[in-house]
ZALUMTOR-390366 format. One record per residue (C-alpha): x, y, z; residue in three letters. Coordinates in Angstrom, 3 decimals, padded with zeros to 6 digits. Layout:
! residues N
px/py/pz/res
X/Y/Z/ALA .
...
//
This chain:
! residues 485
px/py/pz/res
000.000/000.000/000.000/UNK .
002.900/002.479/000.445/UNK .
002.135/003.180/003.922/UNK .
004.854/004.073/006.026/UNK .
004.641/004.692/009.603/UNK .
005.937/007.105/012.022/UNK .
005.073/005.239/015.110/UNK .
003.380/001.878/016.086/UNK .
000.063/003.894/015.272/UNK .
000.409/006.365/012.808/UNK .
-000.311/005.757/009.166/UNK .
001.735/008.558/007.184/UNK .
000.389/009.548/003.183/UNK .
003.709/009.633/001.502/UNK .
004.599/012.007/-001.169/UNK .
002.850/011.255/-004.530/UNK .
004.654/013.617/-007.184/UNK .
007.533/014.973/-005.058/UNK .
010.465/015.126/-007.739/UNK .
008.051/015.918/-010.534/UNK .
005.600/019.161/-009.535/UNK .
008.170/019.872/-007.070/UNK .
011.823/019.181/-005.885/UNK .
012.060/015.992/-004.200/UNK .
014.751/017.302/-001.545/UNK .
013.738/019.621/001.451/UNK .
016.768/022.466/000.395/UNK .
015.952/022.671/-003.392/UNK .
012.032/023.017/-001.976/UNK .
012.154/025.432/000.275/UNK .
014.644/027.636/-002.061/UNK .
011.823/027.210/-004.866/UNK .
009.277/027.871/-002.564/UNK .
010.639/031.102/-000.918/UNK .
011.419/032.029/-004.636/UNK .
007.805/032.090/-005.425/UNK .
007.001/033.836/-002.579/UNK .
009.714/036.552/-003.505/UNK .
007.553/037.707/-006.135/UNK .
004.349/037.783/-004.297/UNK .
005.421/040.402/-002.371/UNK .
003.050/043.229/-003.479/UNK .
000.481/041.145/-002.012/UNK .
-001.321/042.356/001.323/UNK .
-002.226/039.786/004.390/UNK .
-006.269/039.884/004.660/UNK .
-006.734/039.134/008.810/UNK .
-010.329/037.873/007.410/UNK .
-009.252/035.768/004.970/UNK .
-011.197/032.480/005.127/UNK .
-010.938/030.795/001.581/UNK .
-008.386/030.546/-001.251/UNK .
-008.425/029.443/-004.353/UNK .
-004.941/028.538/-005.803/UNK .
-003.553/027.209/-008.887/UNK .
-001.944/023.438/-008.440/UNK .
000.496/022.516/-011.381/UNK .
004.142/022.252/-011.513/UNK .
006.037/024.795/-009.415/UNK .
007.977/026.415/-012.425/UNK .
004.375/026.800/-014.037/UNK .
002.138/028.148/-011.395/UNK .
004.507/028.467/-008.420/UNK .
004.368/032.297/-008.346/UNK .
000.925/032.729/-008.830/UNK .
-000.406/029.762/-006.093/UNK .
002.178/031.929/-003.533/UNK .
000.071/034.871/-004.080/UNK .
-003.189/033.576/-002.982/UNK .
-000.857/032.573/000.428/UNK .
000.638/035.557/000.793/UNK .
-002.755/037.409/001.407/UNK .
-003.061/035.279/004.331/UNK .
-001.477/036.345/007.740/UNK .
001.614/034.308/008.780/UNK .
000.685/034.177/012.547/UNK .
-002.937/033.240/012.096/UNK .
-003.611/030.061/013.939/UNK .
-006.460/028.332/012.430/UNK .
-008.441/025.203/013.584/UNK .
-008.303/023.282/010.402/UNK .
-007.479/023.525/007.205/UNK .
-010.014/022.198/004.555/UNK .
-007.979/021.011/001.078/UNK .
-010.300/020.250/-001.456/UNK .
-009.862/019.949/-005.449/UNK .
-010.632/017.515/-007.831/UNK .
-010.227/014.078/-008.673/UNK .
-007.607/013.694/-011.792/UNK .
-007.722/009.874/-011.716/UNK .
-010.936/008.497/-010.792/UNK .
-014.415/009.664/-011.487/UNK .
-016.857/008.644/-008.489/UNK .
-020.546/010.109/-007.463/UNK .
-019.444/012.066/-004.113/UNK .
-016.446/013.533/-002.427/UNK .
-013.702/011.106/-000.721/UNK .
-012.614/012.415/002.844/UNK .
-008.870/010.569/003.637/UNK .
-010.129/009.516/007.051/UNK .
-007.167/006.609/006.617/UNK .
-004.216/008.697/007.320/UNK .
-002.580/010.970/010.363/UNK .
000.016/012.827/008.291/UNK .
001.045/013.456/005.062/UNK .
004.279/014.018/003.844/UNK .
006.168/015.770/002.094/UNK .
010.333/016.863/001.774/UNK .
009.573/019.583/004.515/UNK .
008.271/017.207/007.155/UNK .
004.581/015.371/008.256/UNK .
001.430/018.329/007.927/UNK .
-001.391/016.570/010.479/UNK .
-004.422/015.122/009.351/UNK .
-007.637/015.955/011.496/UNK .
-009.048/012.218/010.748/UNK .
-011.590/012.754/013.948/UNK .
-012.964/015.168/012.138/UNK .
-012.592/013.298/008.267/UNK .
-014.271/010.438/010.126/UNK .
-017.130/012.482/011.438/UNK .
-017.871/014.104/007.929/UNK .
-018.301/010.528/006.443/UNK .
-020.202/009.211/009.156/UNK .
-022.591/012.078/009.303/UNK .
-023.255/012.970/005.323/UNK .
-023.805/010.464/002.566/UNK .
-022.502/012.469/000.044/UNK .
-019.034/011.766/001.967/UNK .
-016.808/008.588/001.617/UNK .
-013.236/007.372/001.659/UNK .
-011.417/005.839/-001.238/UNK .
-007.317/005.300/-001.240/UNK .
-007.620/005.215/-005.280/UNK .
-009.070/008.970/-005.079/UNK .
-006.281/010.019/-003.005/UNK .
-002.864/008.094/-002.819/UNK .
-001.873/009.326/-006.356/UNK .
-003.573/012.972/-006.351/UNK .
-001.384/015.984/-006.993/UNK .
-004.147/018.608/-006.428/UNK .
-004.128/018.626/-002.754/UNK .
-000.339/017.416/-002.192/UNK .
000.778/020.190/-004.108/UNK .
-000.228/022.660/-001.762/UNK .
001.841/021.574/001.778/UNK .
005.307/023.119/000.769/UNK .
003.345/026.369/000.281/UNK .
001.582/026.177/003.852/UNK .
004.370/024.728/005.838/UNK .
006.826/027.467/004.508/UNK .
004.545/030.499/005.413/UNK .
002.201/029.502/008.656/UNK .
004.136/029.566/011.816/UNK .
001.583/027.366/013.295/UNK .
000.613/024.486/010.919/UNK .
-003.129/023.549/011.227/UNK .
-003.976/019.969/010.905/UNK .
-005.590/019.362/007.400/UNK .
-009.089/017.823/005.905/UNK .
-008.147/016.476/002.920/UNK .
-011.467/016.570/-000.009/UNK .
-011.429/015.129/-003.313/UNK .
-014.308/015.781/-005.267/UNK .
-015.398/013.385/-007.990/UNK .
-018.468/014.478/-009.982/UNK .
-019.596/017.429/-011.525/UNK .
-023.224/017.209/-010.683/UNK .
-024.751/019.864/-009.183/UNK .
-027.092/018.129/-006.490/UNK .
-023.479/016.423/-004.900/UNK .
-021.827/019.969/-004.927/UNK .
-024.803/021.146/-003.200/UNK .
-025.334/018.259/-000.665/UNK .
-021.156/018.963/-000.181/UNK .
-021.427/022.732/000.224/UNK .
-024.553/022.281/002.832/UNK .
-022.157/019.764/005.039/UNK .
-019.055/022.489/005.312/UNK .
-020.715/025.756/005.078/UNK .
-020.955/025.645/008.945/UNK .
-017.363/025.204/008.991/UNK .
-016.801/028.322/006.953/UNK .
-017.049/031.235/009.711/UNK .
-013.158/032.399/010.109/UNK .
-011.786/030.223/012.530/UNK .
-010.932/027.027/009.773/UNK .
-009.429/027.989/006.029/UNK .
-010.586/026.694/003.277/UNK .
-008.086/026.246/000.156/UNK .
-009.946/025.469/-003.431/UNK .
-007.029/023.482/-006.152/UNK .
-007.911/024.821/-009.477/UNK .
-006.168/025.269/-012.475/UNK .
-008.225/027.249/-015.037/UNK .
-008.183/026.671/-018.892/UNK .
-006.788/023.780/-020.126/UNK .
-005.182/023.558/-023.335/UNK .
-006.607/026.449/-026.054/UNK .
-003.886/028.643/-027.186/UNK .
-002.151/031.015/-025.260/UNK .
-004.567/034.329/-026.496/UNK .
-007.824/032.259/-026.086/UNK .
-006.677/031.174/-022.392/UNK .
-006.614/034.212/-021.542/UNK .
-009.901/035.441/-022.653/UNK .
-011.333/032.504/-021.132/UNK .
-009.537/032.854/-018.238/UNK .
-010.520/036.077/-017.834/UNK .
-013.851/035.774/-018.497/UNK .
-014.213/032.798/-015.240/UNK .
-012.211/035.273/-012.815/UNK .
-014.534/037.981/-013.578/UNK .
-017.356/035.563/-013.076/UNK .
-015.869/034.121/-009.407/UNK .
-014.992/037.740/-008.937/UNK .
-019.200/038.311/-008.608/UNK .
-019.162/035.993/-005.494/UNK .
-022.309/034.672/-007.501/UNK .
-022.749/030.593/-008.154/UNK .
-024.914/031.292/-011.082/UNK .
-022.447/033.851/-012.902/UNK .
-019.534/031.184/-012.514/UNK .
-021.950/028.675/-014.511/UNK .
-022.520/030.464/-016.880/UNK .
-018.704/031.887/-017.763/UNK .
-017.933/028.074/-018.203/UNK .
-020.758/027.763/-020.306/UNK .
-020.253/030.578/-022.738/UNK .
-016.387/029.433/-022.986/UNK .
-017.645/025.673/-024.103/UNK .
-019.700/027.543/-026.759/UNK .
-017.015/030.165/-027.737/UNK .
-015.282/027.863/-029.853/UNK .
-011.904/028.312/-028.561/UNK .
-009.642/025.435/-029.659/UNK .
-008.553/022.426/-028.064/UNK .
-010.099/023.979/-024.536/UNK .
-010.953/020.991/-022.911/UNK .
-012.243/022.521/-019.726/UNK .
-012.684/026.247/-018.368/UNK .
-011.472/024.818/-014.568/UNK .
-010.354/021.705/-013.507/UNK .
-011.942/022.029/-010.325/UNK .
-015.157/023.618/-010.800/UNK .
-016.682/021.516/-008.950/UNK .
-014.707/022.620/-005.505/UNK .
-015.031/026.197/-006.765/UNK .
-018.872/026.140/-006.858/UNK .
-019.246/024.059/-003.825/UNK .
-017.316/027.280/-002.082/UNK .
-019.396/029.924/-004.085/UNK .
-022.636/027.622/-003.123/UNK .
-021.449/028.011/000.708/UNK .
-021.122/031.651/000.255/UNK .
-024.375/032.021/-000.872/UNK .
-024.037/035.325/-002.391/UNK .
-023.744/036.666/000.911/UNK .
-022.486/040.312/000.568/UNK .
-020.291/039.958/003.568/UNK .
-018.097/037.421/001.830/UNK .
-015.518/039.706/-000.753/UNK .
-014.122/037.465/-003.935/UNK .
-010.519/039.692/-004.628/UNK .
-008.714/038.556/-007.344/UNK .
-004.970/038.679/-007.103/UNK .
-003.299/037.651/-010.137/UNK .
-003.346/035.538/-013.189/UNK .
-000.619/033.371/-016.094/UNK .
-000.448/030.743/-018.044/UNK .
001.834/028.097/-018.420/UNK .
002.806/029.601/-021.795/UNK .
003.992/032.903/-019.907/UNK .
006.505/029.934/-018.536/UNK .
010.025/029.564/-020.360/UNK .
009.039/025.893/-019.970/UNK .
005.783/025.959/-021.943/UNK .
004.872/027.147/-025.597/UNK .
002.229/028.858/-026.483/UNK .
000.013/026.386/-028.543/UNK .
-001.774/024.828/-026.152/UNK .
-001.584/026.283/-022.574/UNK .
-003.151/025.653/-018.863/UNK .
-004.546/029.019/-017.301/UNK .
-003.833/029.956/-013.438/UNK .
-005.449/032.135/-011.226/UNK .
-005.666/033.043/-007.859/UNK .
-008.221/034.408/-005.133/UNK .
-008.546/035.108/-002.102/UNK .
-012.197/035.223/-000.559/UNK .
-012.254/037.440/002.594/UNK .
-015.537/037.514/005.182/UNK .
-015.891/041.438/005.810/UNK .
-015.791/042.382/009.515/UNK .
-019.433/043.154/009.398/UNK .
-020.465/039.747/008.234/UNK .
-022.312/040.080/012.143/UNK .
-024.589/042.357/010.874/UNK .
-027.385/042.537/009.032/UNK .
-027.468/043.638/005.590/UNK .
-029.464/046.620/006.030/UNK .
-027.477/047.821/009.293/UNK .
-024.246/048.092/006.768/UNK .
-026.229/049.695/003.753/UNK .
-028.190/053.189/004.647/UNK .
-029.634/056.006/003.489/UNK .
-029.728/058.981/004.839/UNK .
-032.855/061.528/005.347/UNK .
-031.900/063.414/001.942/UNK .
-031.293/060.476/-000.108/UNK .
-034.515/059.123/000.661/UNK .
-036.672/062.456/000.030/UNK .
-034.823/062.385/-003.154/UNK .
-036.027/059.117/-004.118/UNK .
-039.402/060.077/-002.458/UNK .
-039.054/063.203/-004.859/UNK .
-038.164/060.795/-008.248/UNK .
-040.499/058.771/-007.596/UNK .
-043.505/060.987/-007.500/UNK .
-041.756/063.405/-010.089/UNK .
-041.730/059.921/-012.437/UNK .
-045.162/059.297/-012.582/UNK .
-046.137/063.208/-012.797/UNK .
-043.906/063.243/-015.722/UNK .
-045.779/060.357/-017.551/UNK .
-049.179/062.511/-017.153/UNK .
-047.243/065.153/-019.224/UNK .
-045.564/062.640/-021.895/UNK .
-041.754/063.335/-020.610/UNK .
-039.137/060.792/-019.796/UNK .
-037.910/059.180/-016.583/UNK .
-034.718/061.315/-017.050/UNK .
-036.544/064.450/-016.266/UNK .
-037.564/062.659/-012.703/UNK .
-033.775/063.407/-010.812/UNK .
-030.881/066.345/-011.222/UNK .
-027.783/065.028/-011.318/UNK .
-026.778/067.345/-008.599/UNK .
-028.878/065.146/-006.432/UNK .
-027.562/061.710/-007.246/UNK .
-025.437/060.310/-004.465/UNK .
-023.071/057.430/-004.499/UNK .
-025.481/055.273/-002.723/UNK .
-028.428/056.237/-004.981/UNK .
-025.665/055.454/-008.032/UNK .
-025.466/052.087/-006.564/UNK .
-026.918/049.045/-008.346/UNK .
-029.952/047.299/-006.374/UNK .
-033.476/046.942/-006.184/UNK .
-036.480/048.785/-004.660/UNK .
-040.060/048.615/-004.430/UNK .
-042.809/051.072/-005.086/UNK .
-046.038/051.215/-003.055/UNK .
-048.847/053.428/-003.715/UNK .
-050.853/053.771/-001.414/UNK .
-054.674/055.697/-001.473/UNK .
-056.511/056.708/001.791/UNK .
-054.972/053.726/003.810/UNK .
-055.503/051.261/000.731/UNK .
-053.056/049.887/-001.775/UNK .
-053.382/051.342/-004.763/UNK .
-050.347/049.641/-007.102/UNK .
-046.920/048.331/-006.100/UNK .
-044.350/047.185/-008.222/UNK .
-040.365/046.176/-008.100/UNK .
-037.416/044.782/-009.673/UNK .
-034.278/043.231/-008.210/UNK .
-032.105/045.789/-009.761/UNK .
-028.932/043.889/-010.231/UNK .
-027.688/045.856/-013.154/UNK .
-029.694/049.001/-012.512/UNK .
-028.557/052.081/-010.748/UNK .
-031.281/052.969/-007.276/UNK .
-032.538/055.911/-008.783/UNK .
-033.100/054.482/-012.324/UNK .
-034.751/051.752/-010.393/UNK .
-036.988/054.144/-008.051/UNK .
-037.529/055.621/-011.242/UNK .
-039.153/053.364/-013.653/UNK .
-040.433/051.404/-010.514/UNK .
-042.965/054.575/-009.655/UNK .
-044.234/054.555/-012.988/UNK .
-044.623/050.431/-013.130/UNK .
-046.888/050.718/-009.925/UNK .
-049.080/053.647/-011.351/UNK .
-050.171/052.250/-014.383/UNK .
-048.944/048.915/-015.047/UNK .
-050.365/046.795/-011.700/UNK .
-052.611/044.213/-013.851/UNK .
-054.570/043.890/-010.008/UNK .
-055.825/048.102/-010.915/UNK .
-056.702/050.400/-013.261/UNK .
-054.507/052.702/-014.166/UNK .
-054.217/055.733/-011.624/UNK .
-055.493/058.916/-012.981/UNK .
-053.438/062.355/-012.534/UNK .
-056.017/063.705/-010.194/UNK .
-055.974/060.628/-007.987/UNK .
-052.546/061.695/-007.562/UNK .
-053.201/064.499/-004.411/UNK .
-054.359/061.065/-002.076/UNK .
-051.638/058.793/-002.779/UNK .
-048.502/057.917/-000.832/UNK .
-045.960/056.565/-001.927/UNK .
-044.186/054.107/-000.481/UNK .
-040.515/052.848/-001.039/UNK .
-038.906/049.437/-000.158/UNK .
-034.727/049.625/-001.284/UNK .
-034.012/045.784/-001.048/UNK .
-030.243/045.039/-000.097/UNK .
-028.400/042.372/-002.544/UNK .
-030.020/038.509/-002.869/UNK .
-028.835/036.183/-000.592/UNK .
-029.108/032.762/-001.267/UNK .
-030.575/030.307/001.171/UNK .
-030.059/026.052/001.128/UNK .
-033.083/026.191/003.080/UNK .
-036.078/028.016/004.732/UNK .
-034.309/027.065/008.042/UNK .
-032.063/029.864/006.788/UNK .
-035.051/032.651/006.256/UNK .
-035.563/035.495/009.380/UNK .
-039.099/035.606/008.956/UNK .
-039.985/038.795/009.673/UNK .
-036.586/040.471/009.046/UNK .
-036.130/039.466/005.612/UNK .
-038.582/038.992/002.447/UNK .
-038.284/036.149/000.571/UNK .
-037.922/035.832/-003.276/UNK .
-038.262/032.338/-004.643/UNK .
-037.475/030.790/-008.583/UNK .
-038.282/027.308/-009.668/UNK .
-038.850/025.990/-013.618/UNK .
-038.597/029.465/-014.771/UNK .
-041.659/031.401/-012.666/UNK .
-040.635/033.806/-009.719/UNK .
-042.128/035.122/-006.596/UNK .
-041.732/037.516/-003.773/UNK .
-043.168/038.764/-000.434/UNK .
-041.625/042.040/001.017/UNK .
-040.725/041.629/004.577/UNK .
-043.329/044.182/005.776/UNK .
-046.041/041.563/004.609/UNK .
-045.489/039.463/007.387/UNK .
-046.616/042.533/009.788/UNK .
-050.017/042.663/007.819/UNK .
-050.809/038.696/008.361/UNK .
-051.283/036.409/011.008/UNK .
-049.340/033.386/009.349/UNK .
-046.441/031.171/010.378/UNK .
-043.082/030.752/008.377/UNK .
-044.671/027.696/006.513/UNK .
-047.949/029.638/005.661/UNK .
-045.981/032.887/004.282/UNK .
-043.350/030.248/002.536/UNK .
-046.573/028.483/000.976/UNK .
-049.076/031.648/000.676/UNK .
-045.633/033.511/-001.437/UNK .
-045.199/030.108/-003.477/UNK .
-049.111/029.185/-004.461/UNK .
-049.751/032.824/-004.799/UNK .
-047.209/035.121/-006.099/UNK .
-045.209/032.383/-007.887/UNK .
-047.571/029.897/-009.254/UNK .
-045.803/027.091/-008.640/UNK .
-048.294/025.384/-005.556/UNK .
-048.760/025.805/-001.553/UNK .
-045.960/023.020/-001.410/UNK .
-043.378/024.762/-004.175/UNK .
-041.536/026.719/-002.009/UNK .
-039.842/023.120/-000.640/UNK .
-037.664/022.598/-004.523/UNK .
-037.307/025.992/-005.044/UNK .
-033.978/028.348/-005.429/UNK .
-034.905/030.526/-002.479/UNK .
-033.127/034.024/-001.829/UNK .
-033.873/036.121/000.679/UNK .
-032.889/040.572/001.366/UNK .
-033.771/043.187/003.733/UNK .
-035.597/046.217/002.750/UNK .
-035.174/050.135/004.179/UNK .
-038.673/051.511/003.929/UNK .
-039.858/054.617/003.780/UNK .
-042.884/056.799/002.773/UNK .
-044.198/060.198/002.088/UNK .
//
């Protein structure tokens, strides 16, 4: 089997590709290693760094570049565990592998623990988790990664070593549920991923370019769909966008687009940039680092306001948006530029309530991913005046007994369950086979239902997709800032 043995009881992983990704001998390592380090020295420590996502060829190909994604961790920071997980280059297998079998592993610079209490528990507790020797005893991805951890942490965390072996999405998921607990700070998690694999040097780095951007987004969705567009952008001989996708989506699916977590790029080659590789048919490289913002404690809405003036100047578009439609001018004519802060420049949704003698009258939003607030506040006013299929359109003179009412929703935040959802905080948006739904938080002040009932009411509803919907649905929740006339 390979195994040696340190004492009577511990089973030691021995080096795999020592001599080939890296030098086989502890002096030649550690020279190489502190090399590649040398020329990551631009790059700042993060003290709330809590994921990486590093590059995991040969040293003289992606050395540099996997040092910077270390280097923007602190040297002194004494973590708990460290969570290694990338994918499987040998065998393909419906799960992830945990190496529960092994205390150490080794490499030229000494034994890195293994927390195998803690491997063991994962495979005990979650199906999606087993242990198979032929996933790990000859894998590079993880292995690969040591030198770089023993040279720069002064206090060496033991390790949970994760190789994932499928690219379906239900397994990522069922893997990202099981260690997004795990992800709050105190444990690192380091993603293996090289990027493009084998278009020419000019196409990797369009493609390449195009997934960082994507990861860059914190959002799951965005990543898909990168790799998808570079499969269909006919670049030649790319025979994948990432190797491990998989363990790059399982992180983005534990993130959740959660605001709080930051995706930071730090630097990008390809082999071909290499004196040891051409430029016909290259592997791309980048590297993150993914850093958990110090108010991650707080709600959304507590870290994005508004003060008194911006909201009387969104009180002020609004109404100036739908008196503008009574006299045939645009949305433009709604807000001065002189008004337009920052935050209203900023790119997320709102709702618009109108409101007549105490009784709703029209209301109407939109997410506003890729719409400034006051464009949103804008076109949102005039939605809810005469474009609310549930009334007739309102009329100009109806205009002296209606308030208006405005909900700015903080960024989506995707949930892996309702179990997740602050019912009564937070509204709740919901997508499944292509129809949507949503109930503003306020909405659970006006009824007298439980979680289930608002999950099901919001689902049967506003959705369309039955009481019972709710339960297979993408579910996303936000906050909302509300204010009126």
């Amino acid at each position: 089997m390979g195994i040696s043995f340190i004492g009577d009881k511990d089973k030691v992983r021995p080096e795999a590709v020592a001599g080939q990704f890296y030098p086989g001998d502890k002096t030649s390592l550690h020279a190489m290693v502190k090399s590649c380090f040398s020329q990551a020295a631009d790059v700042r420590p993060e003290n709330d760094a809590v994921a990486l996502i590093v590059p995991h060829a040969g040293y003289v190909f992606s050395g540099p570049m996997a040092a910077r994604a270390y280097s923007s961790i602190p040297a002194d920071k004494e973590y708990e565990r460290i969570f290694l997980i990338g994918p499987s280059h040998h065998v393909w297998f419906d799960g992830a592998s945990v190496n529960k079998e092994y205390d150490f592993y080794r490499t030229p610079m000494g034994n890195v623990p293994v927390d195998n209490e803690f491997c063991k528990k994962l495979v005990n507790e979650y199906d999606v988790f087993t242990c198979r020797h032929d996933a790990h005893d000859k894998e590079h991805c993880l292995e690969v990664q040591l030198p770089f951890l023993q040279y720069h942490l002064k206090n060496m965390a033991p390790i949970v070593p994760i190789i994932i072996g499928t690219e379906s999405f239900e397994v990522i998921k069922s893997v990202a549920t099981a260690l997004k607990p795990y992800l709050n700070g105190k444990n690192l998690f380091v993603i293996s991923s090289d990027f493009s694999h084998y278009p020419s040097f000019d196409d990797a780095n369009v493609a390449d370019r195009r997934t960082a951007e994507a990861i860059s987004t914190g959002d799951a969705a965005t990543f898909v769909e990168a790799i998808q567009k570079n499969a269909k952008s006919g670049f030649k001989n790319l025979a994948t966008s990432a190797c491990g996708q998989s363990a790059i989506l399982a992180l983005m699916l534990m993130t959740g687009g959660n605001k709080s977590f930051s995706y930071r790029h730090l630097g990008y080659t390809n082999s071909g940039a290499s004196k040891y590789g051409g430029k016909d048919e290259v592997v791309g490289y980048n590297s993150f680092v993914i850093v958990k913002a110090e108010s991650a404690g707080k709600s959304v809405a507590e870290t994005f306001s508004l003060s008194d003036s911006e909201k009387e100047t969104l009180l002020r578009i609004a109404r100036g948006s739908i008196m503008g439609a009574f006299a045939k001018r645009s949305e433009g004519d709604s807000w001065a530029a002189e008004d337009l802060t920052e935050t209203l420049k900023q790119k997320c949704g709102a709702f618009v309530t109108l409101n007549e003698n105490g009784r709703l009258r029209g209301c109407i939003g939109h997410f506003g991913e890729n719409i400034p607030l006051y464009r949103v506040v804008a076109a949102m006013a005039r939605a809810a005046a005469f474009e609310d299929f549930r009334f007739q359109q309102v009329r100009k003179e109806e205009m002296q007994d209606i308030e208006i009412e405005i909900s700015v929703l903080t960024p989506l935040k995707h949930i892996q369950s309702a179990d997740e959802f602050d019912y009564g905080r937070e509204g709740i948006y919901m997508v499944k086979d292509g129809r949507s739904g949503t109930f503003l938080p306020q909405v659970a002040d006006e009824v007298n239902w439980s979680k289930e009932e608002f999950l099901g009411h919001c689902a049967q509803d506003k959705a369309g997709i039955g009481w019972d919907g709710w339960k297979s649905a993408d579910l996303y929740t936000y906050e909302a800032i509300i204010f009126k006339e």
